[in-house]
N, CA, C and O atoms as a MOPAC input file, in Angstrom:
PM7 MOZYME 1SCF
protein

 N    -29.93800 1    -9.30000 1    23.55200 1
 C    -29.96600 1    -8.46600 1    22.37200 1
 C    -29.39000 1    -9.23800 1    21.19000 1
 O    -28.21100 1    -9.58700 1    21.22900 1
 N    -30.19300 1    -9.53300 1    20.09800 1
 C    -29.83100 1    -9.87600 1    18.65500 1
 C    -28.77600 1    -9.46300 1    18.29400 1
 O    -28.64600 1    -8.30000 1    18.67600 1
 N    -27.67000 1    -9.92600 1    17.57400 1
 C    -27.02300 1    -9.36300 1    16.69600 1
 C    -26.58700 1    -9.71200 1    15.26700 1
 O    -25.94700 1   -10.72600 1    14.98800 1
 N    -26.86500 1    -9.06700 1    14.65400 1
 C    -26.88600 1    -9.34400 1    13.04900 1
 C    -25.78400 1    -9.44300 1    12.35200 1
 O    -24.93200 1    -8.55500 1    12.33200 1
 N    -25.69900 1   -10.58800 1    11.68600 1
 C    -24.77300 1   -10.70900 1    10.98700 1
 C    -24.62200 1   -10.42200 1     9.40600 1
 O    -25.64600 1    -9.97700 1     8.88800 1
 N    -23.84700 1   -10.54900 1     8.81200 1
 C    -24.11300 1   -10.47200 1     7.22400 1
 C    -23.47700 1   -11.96300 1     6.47500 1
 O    -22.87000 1   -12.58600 1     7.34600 1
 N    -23.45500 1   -12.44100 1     5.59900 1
 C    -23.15500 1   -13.72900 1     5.36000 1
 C    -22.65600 1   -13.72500 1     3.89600 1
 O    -23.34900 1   -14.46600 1     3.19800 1
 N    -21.74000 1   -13.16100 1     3.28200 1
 C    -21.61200 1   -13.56300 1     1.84700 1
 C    -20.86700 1   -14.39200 1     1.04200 1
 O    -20.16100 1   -15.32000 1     1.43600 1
 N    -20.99900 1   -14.11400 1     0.15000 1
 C    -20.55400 1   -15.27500 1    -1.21700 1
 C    -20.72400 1   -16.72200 1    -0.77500 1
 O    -19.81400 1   -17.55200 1    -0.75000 1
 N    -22.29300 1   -16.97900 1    -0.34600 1
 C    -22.87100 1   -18.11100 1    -0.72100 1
 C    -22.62000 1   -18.41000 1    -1.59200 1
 O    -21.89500 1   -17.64800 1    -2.23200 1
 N    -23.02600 1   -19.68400 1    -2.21000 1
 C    -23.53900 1   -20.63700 1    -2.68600 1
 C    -24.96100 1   -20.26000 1    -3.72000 1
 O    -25.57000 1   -19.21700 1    -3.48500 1
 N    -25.15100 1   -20.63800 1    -4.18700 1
 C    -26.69000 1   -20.55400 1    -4.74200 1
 C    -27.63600 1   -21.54900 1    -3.87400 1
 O    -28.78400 1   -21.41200 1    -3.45100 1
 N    -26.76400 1   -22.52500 1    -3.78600 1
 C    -27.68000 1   -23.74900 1    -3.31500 1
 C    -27.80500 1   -23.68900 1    -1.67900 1
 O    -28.61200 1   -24.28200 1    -0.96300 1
 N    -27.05600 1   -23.04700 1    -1.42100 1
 C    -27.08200 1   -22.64400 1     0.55900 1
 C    -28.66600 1   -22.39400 1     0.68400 1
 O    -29.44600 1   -21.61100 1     0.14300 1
 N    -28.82700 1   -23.76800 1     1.97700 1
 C    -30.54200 1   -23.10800 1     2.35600 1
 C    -30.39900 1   -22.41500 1     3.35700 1
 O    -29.26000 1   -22.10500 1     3.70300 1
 N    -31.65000 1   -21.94100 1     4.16800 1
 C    -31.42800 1   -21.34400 1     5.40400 1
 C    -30.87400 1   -22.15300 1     6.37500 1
 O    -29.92800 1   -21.90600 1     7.12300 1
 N    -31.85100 1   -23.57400 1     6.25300 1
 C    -31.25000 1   -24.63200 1     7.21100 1
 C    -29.89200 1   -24.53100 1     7.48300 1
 O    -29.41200 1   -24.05700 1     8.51300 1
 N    -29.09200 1   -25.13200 1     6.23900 1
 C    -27.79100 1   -25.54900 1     6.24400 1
 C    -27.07300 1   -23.95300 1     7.56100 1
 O    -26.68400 1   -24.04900 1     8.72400 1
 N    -27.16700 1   -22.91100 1     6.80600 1
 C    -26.35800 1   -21.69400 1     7.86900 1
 C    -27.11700 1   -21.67200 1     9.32300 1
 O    -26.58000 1   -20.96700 1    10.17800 1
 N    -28.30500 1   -22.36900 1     9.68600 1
 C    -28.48500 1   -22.38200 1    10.91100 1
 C    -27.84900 1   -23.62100 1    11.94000 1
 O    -27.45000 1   -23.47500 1    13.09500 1
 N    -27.89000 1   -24.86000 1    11.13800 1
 C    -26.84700 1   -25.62300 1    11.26600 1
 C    -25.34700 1   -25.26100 1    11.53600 1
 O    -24.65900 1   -25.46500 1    12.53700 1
 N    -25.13300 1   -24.83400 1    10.68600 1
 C    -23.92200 1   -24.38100 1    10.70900 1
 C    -23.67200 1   -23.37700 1    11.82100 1
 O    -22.91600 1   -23.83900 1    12.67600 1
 N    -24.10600 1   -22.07800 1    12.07200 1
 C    -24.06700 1   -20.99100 1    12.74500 1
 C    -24.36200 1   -21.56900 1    14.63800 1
 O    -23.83600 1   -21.09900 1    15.64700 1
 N    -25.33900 1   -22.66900 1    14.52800 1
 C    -25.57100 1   -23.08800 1    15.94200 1
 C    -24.48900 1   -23.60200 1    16.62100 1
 O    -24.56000 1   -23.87200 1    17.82000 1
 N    -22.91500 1   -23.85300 1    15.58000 1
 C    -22.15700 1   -24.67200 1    16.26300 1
 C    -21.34800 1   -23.27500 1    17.25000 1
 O    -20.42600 1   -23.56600 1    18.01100 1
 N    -21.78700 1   -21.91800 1    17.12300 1
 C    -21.28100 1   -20.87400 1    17.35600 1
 C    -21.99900 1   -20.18600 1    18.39100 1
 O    -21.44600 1   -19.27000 1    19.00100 1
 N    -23.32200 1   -20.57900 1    18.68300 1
 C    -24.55000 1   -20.02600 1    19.78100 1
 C    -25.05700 1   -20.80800 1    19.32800 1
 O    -24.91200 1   -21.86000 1    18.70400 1
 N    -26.45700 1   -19.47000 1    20.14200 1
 C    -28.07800 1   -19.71200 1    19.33300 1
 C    -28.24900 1   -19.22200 1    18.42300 1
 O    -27.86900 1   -18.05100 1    18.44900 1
 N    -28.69200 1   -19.55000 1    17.47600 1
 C    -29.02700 1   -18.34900 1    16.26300 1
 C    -30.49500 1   -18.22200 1    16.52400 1
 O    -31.21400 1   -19.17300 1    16.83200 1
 N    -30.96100 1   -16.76200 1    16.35500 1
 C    -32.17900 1   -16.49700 1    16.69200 1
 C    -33.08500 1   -16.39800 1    15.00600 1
 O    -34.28700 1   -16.64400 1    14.90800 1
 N    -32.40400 1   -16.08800 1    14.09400 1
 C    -32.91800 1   -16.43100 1    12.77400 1
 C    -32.15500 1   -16.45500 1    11.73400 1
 O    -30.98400 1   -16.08900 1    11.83500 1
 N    -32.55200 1   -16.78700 1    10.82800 1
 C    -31.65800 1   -17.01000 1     9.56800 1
 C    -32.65800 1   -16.17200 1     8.20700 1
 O    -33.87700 1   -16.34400 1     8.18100 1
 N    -32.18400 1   -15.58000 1     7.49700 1
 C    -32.82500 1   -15.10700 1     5.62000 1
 C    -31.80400 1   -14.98400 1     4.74400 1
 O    -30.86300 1   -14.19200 1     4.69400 1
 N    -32.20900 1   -16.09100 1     3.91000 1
 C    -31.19400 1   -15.94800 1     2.58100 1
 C    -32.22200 1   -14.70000 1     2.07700 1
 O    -33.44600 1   -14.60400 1     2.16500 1
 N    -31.05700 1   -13.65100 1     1.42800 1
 C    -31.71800 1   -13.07700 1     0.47700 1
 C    -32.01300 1   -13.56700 1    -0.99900 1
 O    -31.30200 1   -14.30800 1    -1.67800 1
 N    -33.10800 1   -13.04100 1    -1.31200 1
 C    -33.44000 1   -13.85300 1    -2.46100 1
 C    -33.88500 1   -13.22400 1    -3.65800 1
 O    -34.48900 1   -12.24700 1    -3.21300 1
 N    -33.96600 1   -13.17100 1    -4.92700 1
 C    -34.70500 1   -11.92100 1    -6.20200 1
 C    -35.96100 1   -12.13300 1    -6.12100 1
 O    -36.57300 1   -13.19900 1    -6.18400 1
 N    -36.38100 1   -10.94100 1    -5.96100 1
 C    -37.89700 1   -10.64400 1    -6.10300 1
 C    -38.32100 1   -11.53700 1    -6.95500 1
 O    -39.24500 1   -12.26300 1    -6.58800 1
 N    -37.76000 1   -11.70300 1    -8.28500 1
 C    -38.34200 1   -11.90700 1    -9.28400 1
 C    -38.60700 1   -13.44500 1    -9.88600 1
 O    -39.43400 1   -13.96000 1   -10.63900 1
 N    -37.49000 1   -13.86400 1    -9.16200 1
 C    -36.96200 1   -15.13100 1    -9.76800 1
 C    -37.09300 1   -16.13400 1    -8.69900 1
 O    -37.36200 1   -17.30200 1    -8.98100 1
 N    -36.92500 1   -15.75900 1    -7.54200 1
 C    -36.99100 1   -16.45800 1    -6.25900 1
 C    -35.70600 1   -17.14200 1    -5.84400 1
 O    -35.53700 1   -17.67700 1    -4.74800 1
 N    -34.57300 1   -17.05600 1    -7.08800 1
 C    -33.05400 1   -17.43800 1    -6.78800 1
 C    -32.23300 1   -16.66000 1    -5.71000 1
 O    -32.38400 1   -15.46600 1    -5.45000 1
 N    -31.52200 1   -17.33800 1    -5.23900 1
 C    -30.70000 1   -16.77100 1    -4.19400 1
 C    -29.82400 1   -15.28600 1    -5.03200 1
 O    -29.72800 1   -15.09600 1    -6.24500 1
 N    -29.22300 1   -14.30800 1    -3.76900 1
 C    -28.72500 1   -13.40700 1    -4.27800 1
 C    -27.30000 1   -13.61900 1    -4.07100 1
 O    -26.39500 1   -13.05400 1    -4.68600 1
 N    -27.12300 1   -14.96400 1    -2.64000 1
 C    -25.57700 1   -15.22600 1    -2.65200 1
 C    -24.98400 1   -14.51000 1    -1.07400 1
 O    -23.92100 1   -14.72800 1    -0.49300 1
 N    -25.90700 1   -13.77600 1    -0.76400 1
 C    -26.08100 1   -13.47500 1     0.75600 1
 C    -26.97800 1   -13.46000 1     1.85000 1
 O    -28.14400 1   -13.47900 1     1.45400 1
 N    -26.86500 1   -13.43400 1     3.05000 1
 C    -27.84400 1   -13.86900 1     4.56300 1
 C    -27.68700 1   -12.89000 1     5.34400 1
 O    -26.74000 1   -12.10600 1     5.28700 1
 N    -28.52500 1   -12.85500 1     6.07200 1
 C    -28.35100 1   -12.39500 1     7.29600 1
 C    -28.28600 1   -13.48300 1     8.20800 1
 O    -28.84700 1   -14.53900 1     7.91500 1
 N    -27.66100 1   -13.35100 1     9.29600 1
 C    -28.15800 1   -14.41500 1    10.35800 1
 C    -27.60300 1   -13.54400 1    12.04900 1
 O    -26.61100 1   -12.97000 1    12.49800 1
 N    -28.97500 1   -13.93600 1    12.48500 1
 C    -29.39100 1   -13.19200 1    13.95300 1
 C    -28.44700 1   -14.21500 1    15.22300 1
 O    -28.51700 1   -15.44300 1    15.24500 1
 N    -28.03200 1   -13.80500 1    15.70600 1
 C    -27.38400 1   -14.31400 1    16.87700 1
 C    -27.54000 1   -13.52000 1    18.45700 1
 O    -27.53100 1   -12.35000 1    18.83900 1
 N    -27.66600 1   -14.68600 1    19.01900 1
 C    -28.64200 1   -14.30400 1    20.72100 1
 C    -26.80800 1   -13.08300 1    21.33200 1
 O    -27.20800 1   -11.94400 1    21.56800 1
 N    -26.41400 1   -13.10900 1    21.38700 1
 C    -25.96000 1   -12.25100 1    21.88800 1
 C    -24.32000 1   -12.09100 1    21.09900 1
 O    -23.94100 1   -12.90200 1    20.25500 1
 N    -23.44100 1   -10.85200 1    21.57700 1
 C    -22.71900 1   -10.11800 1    20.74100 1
 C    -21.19600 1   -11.41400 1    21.05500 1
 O    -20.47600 1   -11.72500 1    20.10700 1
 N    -20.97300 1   -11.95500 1    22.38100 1
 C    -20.35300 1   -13.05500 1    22.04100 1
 C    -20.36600 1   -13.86700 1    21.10600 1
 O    -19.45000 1   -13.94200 1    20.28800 1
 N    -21.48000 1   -14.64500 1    21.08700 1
 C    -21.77900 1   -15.45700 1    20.19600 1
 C    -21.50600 1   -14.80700 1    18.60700 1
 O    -20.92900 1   -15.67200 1    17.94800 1
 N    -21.67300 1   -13.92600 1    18.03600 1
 C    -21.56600 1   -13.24900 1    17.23000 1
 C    -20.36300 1   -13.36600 1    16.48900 1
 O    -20.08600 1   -13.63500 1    15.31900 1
 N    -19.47100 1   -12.97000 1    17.93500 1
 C    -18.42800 1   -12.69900 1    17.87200 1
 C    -17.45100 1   -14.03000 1    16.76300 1
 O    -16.78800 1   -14.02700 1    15.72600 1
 N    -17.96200 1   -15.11500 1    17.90100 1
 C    -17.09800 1   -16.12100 1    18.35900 1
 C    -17.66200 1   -16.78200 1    16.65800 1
 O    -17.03200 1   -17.67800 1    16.09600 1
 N    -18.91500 1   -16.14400 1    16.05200 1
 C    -19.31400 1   -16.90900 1    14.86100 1
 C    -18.27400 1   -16.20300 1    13.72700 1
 O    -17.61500 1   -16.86100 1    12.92200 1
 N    -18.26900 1   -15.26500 1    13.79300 1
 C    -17.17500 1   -13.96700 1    12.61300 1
 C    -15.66700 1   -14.71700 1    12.60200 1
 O    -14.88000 1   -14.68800 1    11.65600 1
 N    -15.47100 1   -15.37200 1    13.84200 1
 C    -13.82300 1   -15.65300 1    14.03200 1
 C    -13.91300 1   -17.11400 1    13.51400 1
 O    -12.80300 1   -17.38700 1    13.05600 1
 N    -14.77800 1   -18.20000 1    13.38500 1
 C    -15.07400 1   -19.61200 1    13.25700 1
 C    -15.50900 1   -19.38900 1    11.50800 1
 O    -14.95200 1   -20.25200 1    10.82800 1
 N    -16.12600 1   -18.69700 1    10.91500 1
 C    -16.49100 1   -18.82100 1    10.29500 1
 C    -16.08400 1   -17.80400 1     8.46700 1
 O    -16.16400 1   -18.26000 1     7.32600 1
 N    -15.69600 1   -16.46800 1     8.89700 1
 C    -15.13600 1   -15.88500 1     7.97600 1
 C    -13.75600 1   -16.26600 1     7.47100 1
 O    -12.75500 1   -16.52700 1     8.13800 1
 N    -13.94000 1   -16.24100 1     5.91500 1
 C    -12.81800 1   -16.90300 1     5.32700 1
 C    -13.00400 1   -18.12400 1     5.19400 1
 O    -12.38100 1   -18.56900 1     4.23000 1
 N    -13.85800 1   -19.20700 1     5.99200 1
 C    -14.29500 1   -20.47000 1     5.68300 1
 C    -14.92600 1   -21.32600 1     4.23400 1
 O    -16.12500 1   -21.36400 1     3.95900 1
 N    -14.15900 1   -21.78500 1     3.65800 1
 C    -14.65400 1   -22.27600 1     2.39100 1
 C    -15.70300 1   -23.63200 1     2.75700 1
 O    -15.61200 1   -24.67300 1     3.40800 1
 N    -16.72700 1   -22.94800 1     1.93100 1
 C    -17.75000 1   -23.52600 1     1.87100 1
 C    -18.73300 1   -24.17400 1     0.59600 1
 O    -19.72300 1   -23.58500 1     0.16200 1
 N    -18.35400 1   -25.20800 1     0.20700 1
 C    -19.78200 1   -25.11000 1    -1.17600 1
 C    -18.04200 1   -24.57200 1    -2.54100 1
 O    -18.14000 1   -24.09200 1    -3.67100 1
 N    -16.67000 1   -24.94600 1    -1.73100 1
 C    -15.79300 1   -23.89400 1    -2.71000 1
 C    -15.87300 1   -22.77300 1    -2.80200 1
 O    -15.28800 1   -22.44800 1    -3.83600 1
 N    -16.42000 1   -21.62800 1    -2.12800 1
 C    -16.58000 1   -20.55700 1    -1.81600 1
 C    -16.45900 1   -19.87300 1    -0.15500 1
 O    -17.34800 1   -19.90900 1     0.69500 1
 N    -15.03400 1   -19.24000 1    -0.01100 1
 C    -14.52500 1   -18.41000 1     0.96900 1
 C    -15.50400 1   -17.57900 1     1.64200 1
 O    -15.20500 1   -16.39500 1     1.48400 1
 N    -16.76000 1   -17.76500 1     2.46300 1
 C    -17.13100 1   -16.94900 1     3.27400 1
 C    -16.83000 1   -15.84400 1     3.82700 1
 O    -15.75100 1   -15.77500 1     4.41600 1
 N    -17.69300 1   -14.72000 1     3.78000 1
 C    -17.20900 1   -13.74500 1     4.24600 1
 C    -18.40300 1   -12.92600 1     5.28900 1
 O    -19.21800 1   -12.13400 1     4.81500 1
 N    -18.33500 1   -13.29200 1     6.86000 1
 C    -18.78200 1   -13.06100 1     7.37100 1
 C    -18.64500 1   -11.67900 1     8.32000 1
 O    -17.51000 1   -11.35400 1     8.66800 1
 N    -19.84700 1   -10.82700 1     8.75900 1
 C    -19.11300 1    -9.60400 1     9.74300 1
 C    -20.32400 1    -9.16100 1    10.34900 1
 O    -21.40100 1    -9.70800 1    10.11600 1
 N    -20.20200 1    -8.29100 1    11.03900 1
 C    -21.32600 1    -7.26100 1    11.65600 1
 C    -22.11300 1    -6.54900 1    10.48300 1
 O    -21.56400 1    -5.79400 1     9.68100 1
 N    -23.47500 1    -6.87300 1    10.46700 1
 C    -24.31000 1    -6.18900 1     9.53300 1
 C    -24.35500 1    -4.47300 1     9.78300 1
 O    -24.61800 1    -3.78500 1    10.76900 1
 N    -23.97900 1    -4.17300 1     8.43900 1
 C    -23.85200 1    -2.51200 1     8.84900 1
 C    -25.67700 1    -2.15200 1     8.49400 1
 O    -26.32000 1    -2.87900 1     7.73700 1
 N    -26.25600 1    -0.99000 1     9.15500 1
 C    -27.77100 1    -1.02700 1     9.17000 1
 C    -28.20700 1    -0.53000 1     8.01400 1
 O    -27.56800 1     0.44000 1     7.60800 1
 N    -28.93500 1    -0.82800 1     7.47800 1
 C    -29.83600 1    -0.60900 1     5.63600 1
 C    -30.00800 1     1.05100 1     6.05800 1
 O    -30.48000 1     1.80700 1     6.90700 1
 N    -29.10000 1     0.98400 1     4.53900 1
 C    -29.12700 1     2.45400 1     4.23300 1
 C    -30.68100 1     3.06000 1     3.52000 1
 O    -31.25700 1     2.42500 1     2.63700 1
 N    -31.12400 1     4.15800 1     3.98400 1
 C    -32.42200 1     4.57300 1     3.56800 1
 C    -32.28300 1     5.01700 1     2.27600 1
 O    -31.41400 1     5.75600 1     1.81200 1
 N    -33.57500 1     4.29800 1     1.53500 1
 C    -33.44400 1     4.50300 1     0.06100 1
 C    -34.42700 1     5.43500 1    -0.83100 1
 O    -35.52800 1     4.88500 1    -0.81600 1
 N    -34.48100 1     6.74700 1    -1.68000 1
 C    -34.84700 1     7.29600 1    -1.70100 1
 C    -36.67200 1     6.91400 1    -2.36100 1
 O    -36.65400 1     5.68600 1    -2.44400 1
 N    -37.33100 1     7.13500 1    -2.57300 1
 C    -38.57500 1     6.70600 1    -3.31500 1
 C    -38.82800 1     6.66400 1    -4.51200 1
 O    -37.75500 1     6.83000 1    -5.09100 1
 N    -39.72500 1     6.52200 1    -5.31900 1
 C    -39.96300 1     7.25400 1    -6.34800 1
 C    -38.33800 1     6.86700 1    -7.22800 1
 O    -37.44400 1     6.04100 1    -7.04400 1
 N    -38.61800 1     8.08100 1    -8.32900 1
 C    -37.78400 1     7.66900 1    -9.65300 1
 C    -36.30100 1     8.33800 1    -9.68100 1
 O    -35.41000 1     8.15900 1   -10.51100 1
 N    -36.30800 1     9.14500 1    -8.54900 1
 C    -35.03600 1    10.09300 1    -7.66500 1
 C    -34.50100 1    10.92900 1    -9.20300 1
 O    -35.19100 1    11.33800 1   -10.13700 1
 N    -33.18200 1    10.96400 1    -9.02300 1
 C    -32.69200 1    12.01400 1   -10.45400 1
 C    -32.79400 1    11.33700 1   -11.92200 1
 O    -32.37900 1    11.84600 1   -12.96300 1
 N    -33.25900 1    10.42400 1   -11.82500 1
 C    -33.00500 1     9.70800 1   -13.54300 1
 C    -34.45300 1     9.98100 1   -14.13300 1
 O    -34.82400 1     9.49300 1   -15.20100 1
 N    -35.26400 1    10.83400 1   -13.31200 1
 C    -36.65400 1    11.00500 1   -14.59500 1
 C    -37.66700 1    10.04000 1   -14.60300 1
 O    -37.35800 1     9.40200 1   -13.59700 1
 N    -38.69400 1     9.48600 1   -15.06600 1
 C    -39.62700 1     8.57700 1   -15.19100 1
 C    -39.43200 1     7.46500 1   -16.06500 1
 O    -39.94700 1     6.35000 1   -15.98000 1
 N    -38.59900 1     7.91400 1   -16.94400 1
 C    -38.06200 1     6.88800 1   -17.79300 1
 C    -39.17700 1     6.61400 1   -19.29300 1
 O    -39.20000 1     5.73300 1   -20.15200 1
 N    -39.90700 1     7.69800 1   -19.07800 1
 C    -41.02100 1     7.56900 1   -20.77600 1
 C    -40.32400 1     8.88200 1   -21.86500 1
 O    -40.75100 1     9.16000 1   -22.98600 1
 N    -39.36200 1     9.42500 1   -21.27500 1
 C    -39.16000 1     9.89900 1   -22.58500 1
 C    -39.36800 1    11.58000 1   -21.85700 1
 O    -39.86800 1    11.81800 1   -20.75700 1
 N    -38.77500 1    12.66600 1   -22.93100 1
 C    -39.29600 1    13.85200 1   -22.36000 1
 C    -40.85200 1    14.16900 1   -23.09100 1
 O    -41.25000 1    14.15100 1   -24.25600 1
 N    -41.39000 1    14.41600 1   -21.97900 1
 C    -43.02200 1    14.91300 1   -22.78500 1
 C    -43.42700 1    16.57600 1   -22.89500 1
 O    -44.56000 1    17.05800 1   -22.90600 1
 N    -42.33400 1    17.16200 1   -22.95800 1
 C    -42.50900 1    18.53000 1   -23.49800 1
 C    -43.00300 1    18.91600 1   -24.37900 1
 O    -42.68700 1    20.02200 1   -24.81800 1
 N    -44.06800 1    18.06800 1   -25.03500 1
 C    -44.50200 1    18.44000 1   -26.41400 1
 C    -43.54300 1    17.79600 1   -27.39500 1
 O    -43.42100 1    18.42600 1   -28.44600 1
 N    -42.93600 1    16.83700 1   -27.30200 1
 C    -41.68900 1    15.73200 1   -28.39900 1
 C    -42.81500 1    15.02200 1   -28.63400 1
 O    -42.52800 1    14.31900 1   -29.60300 1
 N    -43.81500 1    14.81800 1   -28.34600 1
 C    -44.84700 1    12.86500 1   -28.48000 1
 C    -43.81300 1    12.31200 1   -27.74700 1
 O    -42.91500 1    11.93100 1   -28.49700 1
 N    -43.60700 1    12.13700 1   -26.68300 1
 C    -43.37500 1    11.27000 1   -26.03400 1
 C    -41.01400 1    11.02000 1   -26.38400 1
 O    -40.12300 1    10.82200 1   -25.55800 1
 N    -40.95700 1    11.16000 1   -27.75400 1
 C    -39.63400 1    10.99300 1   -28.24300 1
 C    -38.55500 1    11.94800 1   -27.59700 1
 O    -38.98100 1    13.01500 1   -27.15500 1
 N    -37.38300 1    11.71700 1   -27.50500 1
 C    -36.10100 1    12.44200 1   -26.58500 1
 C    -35.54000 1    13.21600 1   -27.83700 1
 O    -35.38400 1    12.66400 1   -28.92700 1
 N    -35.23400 1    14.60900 1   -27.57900 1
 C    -34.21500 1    14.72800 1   -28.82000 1
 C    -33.15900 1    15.07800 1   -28.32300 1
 O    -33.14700 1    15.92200 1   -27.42700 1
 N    -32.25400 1    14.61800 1   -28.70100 1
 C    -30.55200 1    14.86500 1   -28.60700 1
 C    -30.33300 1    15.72500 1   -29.16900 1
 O    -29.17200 1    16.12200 1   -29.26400 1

């Protein structure tokens, strides 16, 4: 069974390589994803990384959190599971304005 890790305050420049490198000195790692901006394709500064079992995991959280890396203190742990996110435009509206008959304009 996988177990997921969380990986933060990368680096910008951290590849996947480098944390699988790194993470193998701890197990197997079964995968590695920098997260990254949609938009920009720049790093966000955190990972996940998959590890073959909850030892290994373990033994990576205790080797590795708090570890300065790149000048930046790692902060590694058990990935808590993605919170479900609502759809759509939720309570803030559509964002064009009220169209009650204003043309489109908000009045205060």
């Amino acid at each position: 069974m996988d177990v997921k890790l969380y990986v933060g305050n990368l680096s910008y420049s951290t590849t996947e390589d480098d944390l699988r490198t790194m993470f193998a000195q701890a197990g197997t790692v079964a995968s590695v994803a920098i997260i990254k901006d949609r938009d920009t394709g720049q790093s966000k500064g955190f990972a996940f990384v998959e590890m073959s079992t909850q030892a290994e995991a373990q033994k990576a959280i205790n080797q590795f959190n708090g570890l300065t890396v790149q000048e930046r203190a790692l902060t590694v742990n058990i990935a808590r599971p993605r919170e479900e996110r609502t759809g759509g435009y939720g309570s803030r509206g559509s964002g064009y304005g009220d169209r009650r008959g204003s043309g489109g304009r908000r009045r205060f």
